[in-house]
N, C-alpha and C positions, 0 to 999 in steps of 0.2 A: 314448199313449192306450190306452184299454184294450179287450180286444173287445166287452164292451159297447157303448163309444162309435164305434167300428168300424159295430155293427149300425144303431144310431142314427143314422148319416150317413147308411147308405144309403139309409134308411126315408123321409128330407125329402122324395124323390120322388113318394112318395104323393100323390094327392087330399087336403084343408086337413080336409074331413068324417072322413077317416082317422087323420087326424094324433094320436098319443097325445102327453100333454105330455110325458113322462117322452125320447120318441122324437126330440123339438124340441131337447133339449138341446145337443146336438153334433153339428146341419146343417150344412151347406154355405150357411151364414146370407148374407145381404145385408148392406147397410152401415147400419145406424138410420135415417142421413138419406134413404135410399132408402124403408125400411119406412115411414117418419114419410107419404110419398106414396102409399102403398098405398089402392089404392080396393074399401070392403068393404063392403059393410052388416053384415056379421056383427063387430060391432067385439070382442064376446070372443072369436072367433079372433085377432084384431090382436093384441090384447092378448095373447095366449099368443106370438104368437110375436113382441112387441116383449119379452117375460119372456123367451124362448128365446135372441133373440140377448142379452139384457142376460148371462143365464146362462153362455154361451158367453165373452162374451169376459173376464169375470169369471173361468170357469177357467182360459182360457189365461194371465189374469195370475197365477194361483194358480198354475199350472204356472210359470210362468217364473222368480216370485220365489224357486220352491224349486230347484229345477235352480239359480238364480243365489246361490240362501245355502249348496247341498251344494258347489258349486264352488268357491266363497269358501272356504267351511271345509274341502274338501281344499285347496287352493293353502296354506292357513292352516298344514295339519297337514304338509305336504310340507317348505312354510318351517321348521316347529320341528324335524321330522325332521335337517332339513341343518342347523340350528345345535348341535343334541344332540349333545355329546361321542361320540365312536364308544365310548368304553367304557362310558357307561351307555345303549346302545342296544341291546335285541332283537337276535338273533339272526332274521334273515327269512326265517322259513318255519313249517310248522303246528306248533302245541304238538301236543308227544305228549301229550298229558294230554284233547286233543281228541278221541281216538282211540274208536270207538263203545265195544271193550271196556271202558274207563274209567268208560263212562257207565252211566244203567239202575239196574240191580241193585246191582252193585256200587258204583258208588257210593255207592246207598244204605245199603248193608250197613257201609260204612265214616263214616257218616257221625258218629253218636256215639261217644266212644273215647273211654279214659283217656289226653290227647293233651295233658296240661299233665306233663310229665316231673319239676318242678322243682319241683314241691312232696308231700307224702306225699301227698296222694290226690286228685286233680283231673280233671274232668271237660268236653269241650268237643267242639263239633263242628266239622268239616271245612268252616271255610268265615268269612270272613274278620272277622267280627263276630258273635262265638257269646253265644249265653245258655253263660254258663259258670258252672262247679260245683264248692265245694271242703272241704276238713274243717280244719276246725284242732282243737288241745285243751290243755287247759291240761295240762302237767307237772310232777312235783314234785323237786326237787333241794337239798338240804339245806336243808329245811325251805323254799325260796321257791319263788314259781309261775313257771313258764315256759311263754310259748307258743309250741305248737310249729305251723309253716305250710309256710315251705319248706325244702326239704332241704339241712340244712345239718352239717359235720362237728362245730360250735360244743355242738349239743343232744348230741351224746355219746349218742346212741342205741346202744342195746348191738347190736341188727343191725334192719332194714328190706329188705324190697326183694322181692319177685311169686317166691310159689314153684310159682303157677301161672299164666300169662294165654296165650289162643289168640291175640291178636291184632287178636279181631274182636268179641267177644261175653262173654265170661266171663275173669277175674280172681280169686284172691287174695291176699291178702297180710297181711305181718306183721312189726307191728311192736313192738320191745321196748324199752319208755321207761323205767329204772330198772327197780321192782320191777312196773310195768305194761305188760300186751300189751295191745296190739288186734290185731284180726284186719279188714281190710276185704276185703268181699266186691264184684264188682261185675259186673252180666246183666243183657244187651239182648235183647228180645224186642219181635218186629212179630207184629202180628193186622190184619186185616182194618180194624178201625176205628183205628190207629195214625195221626197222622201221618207224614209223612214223617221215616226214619230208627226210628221203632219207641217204642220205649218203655224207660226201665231203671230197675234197682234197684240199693241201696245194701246193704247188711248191715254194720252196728258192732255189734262184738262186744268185751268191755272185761272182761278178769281181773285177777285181782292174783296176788302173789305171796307171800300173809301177811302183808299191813302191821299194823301194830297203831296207826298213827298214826290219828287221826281223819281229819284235812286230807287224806288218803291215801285213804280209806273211797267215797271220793267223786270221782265224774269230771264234768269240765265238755265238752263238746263243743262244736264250732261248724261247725255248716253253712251254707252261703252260698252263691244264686245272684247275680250278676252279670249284666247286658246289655250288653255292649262296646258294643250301638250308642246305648244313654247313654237305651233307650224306660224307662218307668217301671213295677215291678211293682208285681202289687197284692196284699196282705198278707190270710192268711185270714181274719183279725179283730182284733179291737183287744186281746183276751184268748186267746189259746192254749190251750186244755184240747184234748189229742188224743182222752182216751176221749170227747169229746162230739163232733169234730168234727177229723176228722183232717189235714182242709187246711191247709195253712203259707203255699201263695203259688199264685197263678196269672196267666196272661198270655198274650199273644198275639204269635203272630211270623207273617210271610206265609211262611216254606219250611214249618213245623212246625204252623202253625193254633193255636187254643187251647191251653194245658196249664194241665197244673197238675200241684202238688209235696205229697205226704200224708206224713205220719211216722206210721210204725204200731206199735207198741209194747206187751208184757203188763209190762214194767214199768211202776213208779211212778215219772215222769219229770216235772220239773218244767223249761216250756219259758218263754225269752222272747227278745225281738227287738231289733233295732235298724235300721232305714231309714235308707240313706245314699245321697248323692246325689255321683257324681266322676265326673270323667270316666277317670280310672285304675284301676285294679285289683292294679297291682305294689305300691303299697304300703298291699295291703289288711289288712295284719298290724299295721301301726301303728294304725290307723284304730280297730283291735279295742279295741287294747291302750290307747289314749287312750280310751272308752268306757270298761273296765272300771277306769281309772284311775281317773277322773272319779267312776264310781260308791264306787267305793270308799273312795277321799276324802270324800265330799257324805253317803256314808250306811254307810259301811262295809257295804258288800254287794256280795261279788262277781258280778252280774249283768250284764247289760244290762239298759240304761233302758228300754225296750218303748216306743222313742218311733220315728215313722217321719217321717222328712223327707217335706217335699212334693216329689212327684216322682222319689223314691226308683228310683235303677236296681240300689241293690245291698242285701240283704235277709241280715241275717245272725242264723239260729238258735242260742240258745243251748239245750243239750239236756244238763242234771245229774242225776244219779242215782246211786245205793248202788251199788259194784261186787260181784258180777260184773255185767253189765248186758248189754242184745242188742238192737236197733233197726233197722229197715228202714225206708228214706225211697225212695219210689217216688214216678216221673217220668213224667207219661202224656204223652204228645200227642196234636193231633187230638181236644182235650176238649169237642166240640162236643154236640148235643143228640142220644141218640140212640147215642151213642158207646159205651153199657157201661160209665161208667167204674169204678164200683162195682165191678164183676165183673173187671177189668183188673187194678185194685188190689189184689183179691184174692186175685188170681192170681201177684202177684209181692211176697208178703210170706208172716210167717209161714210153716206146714208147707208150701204151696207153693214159695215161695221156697225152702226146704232141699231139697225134691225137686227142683227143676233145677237148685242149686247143686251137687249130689250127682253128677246126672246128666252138667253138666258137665264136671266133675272123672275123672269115668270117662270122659269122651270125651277127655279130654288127657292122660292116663293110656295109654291105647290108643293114640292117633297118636302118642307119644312114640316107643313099643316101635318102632311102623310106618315112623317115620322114621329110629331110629337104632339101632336092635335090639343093645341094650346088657345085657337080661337075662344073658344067656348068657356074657356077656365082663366086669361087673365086679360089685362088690358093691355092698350097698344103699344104702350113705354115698356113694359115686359117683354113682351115679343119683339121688340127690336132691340132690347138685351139680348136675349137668347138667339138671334139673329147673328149678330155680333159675336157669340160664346161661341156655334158651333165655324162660323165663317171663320174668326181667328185661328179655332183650334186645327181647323185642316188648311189654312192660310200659311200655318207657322210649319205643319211638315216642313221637315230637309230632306238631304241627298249629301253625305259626308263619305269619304274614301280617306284612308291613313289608318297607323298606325296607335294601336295607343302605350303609353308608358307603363311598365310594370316597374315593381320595386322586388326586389332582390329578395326570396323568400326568406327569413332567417332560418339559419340553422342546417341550410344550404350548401351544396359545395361547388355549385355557378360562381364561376368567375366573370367579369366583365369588366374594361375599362370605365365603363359610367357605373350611376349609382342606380344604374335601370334596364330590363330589359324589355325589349319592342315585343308588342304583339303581333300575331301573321298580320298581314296586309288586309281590311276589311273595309268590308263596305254597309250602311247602316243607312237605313230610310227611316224615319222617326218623327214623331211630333216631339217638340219640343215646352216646355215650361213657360220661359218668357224670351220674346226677341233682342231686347234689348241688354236683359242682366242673365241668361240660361240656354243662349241658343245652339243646344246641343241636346244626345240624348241623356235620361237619367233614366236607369231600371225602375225604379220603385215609383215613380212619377207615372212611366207608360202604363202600366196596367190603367191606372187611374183614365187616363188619354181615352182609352182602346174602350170602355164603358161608354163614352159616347160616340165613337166613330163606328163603334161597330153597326150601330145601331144608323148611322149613316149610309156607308157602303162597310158590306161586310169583306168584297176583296181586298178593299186598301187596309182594312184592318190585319188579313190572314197576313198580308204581304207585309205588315211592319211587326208585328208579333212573329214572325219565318224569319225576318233579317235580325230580330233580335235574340233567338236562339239560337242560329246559326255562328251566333260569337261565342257560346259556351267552348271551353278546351276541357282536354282530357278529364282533367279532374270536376270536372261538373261546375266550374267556377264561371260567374259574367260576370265583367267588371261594371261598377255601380253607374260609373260617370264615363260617356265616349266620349275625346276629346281627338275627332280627328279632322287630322290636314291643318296646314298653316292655318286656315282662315278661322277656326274652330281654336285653337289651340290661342291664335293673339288675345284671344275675349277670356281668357282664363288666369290667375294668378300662382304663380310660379310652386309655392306650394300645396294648391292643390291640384297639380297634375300628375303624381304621380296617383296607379290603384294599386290597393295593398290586396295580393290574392287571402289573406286571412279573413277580411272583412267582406262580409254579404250585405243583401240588402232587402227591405222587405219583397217577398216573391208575389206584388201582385198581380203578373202577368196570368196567375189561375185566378184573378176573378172573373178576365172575361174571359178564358177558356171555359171556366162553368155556368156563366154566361151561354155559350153556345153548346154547350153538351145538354142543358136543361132547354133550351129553343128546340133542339131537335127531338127529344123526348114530349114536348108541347107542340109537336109541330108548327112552329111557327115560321120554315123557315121552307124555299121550295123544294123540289127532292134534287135538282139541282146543286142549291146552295146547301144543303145537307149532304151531300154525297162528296161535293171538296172540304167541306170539313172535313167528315172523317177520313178522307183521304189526308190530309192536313194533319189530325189527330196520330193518323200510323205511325207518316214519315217523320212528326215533332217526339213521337212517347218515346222514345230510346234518348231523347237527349232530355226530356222531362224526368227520366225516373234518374238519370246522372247529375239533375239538379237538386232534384228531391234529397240523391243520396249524400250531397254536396254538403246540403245541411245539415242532413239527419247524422251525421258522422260529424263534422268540423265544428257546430254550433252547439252540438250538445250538453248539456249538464251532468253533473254527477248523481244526480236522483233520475230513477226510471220515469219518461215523460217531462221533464227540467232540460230547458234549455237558455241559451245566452248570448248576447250578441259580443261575438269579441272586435278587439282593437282598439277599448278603454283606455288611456292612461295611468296608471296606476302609482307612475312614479312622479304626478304633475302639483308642482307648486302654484301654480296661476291662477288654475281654474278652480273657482267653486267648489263645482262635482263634475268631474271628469264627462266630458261630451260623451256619447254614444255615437256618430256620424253613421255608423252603420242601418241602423234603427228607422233611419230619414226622420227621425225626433230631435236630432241633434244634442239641445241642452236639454230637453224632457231631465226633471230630477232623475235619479237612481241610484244606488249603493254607494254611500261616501268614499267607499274602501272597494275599487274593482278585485276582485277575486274570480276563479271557480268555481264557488260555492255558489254564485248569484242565480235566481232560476229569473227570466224576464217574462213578463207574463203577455206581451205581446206577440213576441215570435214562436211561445206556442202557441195560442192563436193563428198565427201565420202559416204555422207545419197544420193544421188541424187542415187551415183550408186547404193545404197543397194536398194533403194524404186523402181527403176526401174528394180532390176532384180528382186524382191520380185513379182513386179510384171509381170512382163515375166514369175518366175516358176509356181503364182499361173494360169494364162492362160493355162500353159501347163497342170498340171497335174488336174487341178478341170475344167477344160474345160467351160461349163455354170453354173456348180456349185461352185461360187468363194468364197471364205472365207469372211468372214463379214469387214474385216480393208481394206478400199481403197487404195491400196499404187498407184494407178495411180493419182488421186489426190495430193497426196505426192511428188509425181515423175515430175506432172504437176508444180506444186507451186516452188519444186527447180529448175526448168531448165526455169522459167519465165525469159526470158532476161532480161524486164526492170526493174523488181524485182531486181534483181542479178545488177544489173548496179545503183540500188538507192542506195545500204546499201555499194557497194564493190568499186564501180570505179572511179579514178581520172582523169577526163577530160584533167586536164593540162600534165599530163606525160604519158596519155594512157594506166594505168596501173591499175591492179584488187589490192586492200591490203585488208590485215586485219585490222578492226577497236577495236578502245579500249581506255584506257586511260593512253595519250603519250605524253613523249618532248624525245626530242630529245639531252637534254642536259643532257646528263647519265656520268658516267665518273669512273671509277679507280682509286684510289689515292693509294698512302704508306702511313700508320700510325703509329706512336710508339708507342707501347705500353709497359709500365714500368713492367715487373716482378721481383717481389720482389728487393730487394737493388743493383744489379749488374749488371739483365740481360734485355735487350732491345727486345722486339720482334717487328717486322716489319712485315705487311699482307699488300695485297688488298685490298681494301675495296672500296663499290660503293657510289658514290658522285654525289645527284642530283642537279643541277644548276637551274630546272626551274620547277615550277609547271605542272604536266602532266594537260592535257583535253583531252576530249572525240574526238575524230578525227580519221582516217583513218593513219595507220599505214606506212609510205613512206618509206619498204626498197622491192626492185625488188630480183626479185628471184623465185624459183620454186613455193612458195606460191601460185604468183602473175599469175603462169601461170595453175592455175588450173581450172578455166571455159575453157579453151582452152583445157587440157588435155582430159575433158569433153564433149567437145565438143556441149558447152551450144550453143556457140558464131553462128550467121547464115554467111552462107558462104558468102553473100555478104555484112556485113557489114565492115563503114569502120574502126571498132572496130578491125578486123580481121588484117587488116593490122597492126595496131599498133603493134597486140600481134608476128605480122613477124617480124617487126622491131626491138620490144626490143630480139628477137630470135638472129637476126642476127647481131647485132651493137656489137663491137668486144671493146666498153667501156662501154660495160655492160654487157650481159651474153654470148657472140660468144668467144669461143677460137678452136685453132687448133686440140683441143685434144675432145673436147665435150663441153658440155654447164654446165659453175657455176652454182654452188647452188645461188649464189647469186651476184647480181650487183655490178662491180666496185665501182660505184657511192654512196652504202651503207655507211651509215656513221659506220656500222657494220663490212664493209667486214676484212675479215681474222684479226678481232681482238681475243683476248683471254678474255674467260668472265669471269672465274676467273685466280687466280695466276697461276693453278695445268691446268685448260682447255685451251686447244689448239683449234683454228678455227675448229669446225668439219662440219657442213651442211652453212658456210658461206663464201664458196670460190670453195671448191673441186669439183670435179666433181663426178656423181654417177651415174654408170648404170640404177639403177631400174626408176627413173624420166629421164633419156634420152630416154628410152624405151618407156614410156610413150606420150613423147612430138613428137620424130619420129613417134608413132604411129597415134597420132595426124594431123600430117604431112605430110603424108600420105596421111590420110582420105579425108584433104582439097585441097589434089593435085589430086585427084579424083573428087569430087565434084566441081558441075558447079558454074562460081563465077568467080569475076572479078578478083580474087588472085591464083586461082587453076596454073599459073604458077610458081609464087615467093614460093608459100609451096612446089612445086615438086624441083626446084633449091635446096631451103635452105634443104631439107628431102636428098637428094642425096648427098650433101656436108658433110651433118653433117652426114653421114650413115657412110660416105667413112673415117669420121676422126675421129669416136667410134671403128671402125675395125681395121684399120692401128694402131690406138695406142695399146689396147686391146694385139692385136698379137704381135709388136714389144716391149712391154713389158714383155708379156708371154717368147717368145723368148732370151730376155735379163737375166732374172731371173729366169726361171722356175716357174711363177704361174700368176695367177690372183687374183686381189687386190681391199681390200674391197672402195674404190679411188684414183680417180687420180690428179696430182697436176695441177692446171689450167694455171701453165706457161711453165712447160715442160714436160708435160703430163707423167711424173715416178707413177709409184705405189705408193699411202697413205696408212696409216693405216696396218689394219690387212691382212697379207700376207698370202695365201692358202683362202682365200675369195671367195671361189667360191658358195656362194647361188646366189642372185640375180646380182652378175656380169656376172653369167654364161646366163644372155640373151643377152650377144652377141652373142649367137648361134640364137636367134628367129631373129636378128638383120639382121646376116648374111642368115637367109633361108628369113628374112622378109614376117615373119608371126607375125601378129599383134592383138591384141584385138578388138573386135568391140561393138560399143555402139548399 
């Protein structure tokens, strides 16, 4: 009852001539058959108070039937609780994303962003059915049109990719299609009459490069808003002319209020449209290209048909013109009456628009130097590397909502008609790997990420690090790979979508948690920006020590301090030696024969650093009140040298391995296999020659250097030396270009572990582990010790020929590449690779992680 109804009881005491009706409601009433004998002359008092008690008990059935349906539906929701697999359940306790700094301002500041990664230029907001935004254009390739949407290696773009973006507000970018750039520009600005989230603009800018072809002369563009939540826009008119009427589309949504979409232009631009009505959006490139099929057939005229479905959610411009050409499409919110829109519009196109893009540009230009003060230390082809590395790596941020797939834990008694089940409904803000071949998130990847963003803006970091702990469920588990929403999920192949809750992934979201626990103890950071960490630190440590325990229970090994990454194959014919995917090493060699026995020497490394920043954050924020699990004890036990030197190290080659059970005599063969009467098939297939044993794992390589990366080792042992040695012996892991994954000497190196796999982690070289071991290198060239000169030599050599390659590749190609090949340092792999190659910018400011 409420106090109102409180006052209202008291009040029935009164005299009946007193009585307010409003005060009858919830007396200390009689019983009807009582009141029905009441003897009055004054029968409209009666009457008020046979209304009061009818009133009365009216409420308390209203009260009861809702107490009795919230009741129902918690016992309801407690029951689905307890039938809910524990691995697709929440994690119980408050999202850090609930956190007030999250909220406000910021939020809103982040709420518009170039947050669709996967296509050249796409636009959408933080929040799980966006009005979204995107470019397509036709390109030309020997002599036929192609259209270009999402990023793909197929279009043979000569380079793409943000050689400016803050992250928050401002973008550019450039892209070169044959003999044609564009340049996209893209600025958020809030005013007073904005809706929520602000306002933005677009700039296309379209050169050539001396065509002389006609079909060349001429660019086709397409712009297109979408509504994921499938509401209907409405089209500026049935005929397009911008110099009359600059409008394209307008609509309403409840976060943002009215808007509307203008295209403003001094060229001579001839516009037309197409209205379409799906409830998808991934394969909005088809959708185009049947349209202009259609037309093209029916009337030979490459356009859109300027027809608009009933009910149209997705609205797509076509915009042709003579090249060179220049175009601004500005997005107002909050286009209510009253709004300025006129004057808004004005303000973020044309000479305006060039003066805050300018202005921009000189603001990211400036915090560049302030972040990583590289004037002074390289030249100008550097710096516009490292330009490019941190502009891509916050370029590439997304904004994904879905589900992702689980796999059926074995041994289980979950039923389900698929061979999977859904994770709760999530939403994940992320840098991403690469646009083109990775545009989603990967665990073991972001920590990587977050080492340079942090150091950019430290909120967009807390806020992608909060959205990715906030996925852990009950059992302490995050899945390695997010693959959400249709648009996410088309870029991926079929069997790798499902996540297996057995398998983890390296945990390096505590480097830069310690990272910023060690800024705060340096004070480097304001008392502001120090005081939402730790506030950050509270609300994340209860889901941090359920990851920690995730590991420290599920990955463990059979010797105290031994652990191992599971989800090997143990019963595989094909491969080599069994993948590790877990690991993010993939084919990394390792025990021929997966067991429990295997100790990996990496992912204790990996627990050393969890257990040590574990406990760093619980010192910081519980002060003398420390939570009941020792992780310094923990932290003690992994970084025991001679511990670590019984279970890992081989005296005769100086070298740390994994142990397990091994021979060496693995092998590949061809086999025939008869199908049916005619047809021969021929496979790989793996051929063991010798019984495996229990032993220490003999292949050199990054593995082997991770007590070093860790910096277990003491500076003056002569262990230390060794791990220089095998550094710098140019017939094992030293080349001109950076340092192998793995030792010449391997009876592993650059073989293929099955028919289809290609060497990936057993030759190439890879930023995110050069980073690492420089960092290392560092350390030791500081630290007093009989070696502190041979780590500064070998640290400055190898600094000097991650840079020089890095750049003179960038320059060669137009990008940075997921690695490099270790005899002539070219680009491997996935090209536009800019997650963790982009620390060659920490490389080049040498700024480094500290233990």
């Amino acid at each position: 009852m409420t106090g109102d109804g409180r006052r209202s009881a008291r009040s029935r005491t009164k005299p009946s001539s007193d009585v307010n009706e409003d005060d009858d409601a919830f007396n200390k009433a009689k019983p009807i058959s009582k009141l029905r004998r009441v003897k009055t002359k004054d029968h409209g008092t009666a009457l008020r108070i046979l209304n009061a008690d009818l009133k009365i008990i009216l409420g308390f059935g209203i009260v009861a039937a809702l107490i009795i349906f919230f009741l129902v539906n918690h016992l309801i929701s407690i029951a689905e609780e307890a039938r809910r697999p524990r691995v697709v359940t929440p994690f119980p306790a408050p999202r850090i994303m609930d956190l007030p700094q999250f909220q406000g301002e910021h939020k809103e500041s982040l709420y518009w962003g170039t947050y669709r990664p996967h296509v050249y230029f796409g636009i959408r907001a933080r929040t799980p059915l966006s009005l979204v935004a995107g470019l397509m254009w036709l390109g030309v390739k020997d002599g036929r049109y192609f259209l270009r949407h999402i990023c793909q290696d197929s279009d043979d773009l000569s380079t793409y990719g943000w050689t400016s973006h803050n992250g928050r507000d401002f973008g550019h970018q450039v892209l070169v299609d044959q003999d044609m750039t564009l340049a996209t520009s893209f600025l958020k600005y809030k005013e007073d009459d904005s809706g929520y989230g602000g306002d933005w603009a677009v700039r296309i800018n379209v050169q050539n490069q001396g065509w002389n072809e006609e079909m060349q002369k001429n660019v086709h563009l397409f712009f297109y808003l979408a509504e994921e939540d499938g509401n209907a826009l409405s089209l500026g008119g049935d005929i397009l002319d911008i110099h009359e009427n600059s409008l394209l589309a307008s609509g309403s949504r409840t976060d943002i209020g009215e808007w509307q979409l203008h295209l403003k232009s001094k060229a001579d631009l001839e516009v037309h449209y197409s209205g379409l009505r799906t409830p998808h959006i991934h394969n909005l490139s088809d959708l185009v290209q049947e349209n202009l099929a259609s037309q093209l057939i029916r009337f030979n005229r490459l356009q859109l048909p300027d027809i608009y479905q009933s009910s149209s959610n997705i609205l797509v411009f076509q915009i042709s013109g003579r090249i060179p050409l220049e175009t601004d499409i500005v997005f107002v919110s909050g286009a209510g009456e009253n709004s300025r829109v006129e004057e808004r519009i004005s303000n973020l196109a044309g000479v305006s628009l060039t003066n805050q893009l300018n202005k921009k540009q000189r603001e990211f230009d400036v915090k560049f130097e302030s972040c990583f003060q590289l004037a002074d230390k390289l030249d100008s082809n550097s710096i516009h590397v490292g330009k490019a590395a941190i502009g891509n790596m916050l370029g590439g941020i997304g904004y994904f909502y879905g589900q992702s797939k689980i796999s059926i834990p074995k041994n289980s008694n979950v039923k389900s008609h698929d061979d999977f089940l859904l994770y709760w409904p999530a939403e994940l803000y992320t840098a991403v790997p690469s646009r083109p071949f990775f545009p989603r998130g990967f665990l073991w990847d972001e920590g990587f990420h977050q080492l340079l963003i942090w150091r950019w803006d430290l909120h967009i970091s807390l806020d992608i690090v909060g959205h990715w702990l906030d996925l852990i469920n009950i059992d302490g588990w995050i899945p390695r790979e997010q693959i959400l929403g249709a648009e996410a999920l088309s870029k991926v192949p079929a069997e790798f979508v499902l996540q297996h809750s057995s398998n983890g992934n390296p945990p390096t979201l505590f480097l830069v948690l310690r990272d910023l626990v060690n800024g705060i103890k340096k004070n480097k950071f304001t008392a502001s920006e120090s005081s939402e960490i730790i506030s950050f630190l509270q609300q994340a440590f209860v889901r941090l020590e359920a990851w920690f325990q995730w590991f420290n229970t599920t990955q463990l090994g059979k010797d105290v301090g031994s652990y191992y990454w599971h989800g090997r194959d143990n019963l595989t014919i094909r491969e080599l030696n069994p993948k590790t995917l877990s690991s993010g090493l993939d084919d990394y060699p390792r025990a021929s024969h997966p067991t429990e026995d295997e100790r990996h020497l990496d992912l204790r490394c990996w627990m050393l650093l969890a257990a040590d920043c574990m406990n760093s954050v619980a010192e910081l924020i519980w002060k003398e009140n420390k939570p009941g699990k020792d992780y310094a004890s923990t932290s003690n036990l992994l970084s025991d040298f001679d511990t670590l030197n019984q279970m890992h190290f081989d005296h005769a080659s100086g070298a740390y391995f994994d142990f397990g059970n091994h021979t060496e005599k693995v092998r590949l063969s061809w086999k025939e296999n008869m199908i049916g009467n005619n047809y021969v098939n021929r496979e790989l297939v793996r051929e063991v020659l010798e019984r495996p044993e229990l032993k220490l794992v003999p292949h050199v390589g990054y593995v082997s250097l991770f007590p070093f990366m860790t910096r277990i080792i003491p500076s003056e042992s002569w262990i230390l030396e060794k791990q220089l040695d095998l550094i710098s012996n140019r017939s094992i892991l030293w080349t001109n270009y950076g340092l192998r994954s793995l030792a010449k000497t391997s009876s592993m190196y650059m073989k293929r572990n099955t028919e289809h796999d290609a060497p990936y982690w057993r030759g190439p070289i890879w930023m995110n582990m050069n980073y690492m071991i420089l960092s290392s290198l560092r350390h030791y060239s500081l630290e007093n010790g009989p070696y502190r000169d041979k780590a500064r030599a070998i640290y400055e050599e190898l600094r000097d020929n991650l840079i020089r390659n890095v750049v003179q590749n960038y320059h060669q190609t137009g990008f940075l590449w997921e690695q490099y090949d270790q005899k002539q340092g070219k680009g491997k792999g996935a090209r536009v690779f800019t997650g963790w190659t982009s620390l060659v910018l920490l490389i080049m400011a040498e700024a480094y992680n500290e233990m």
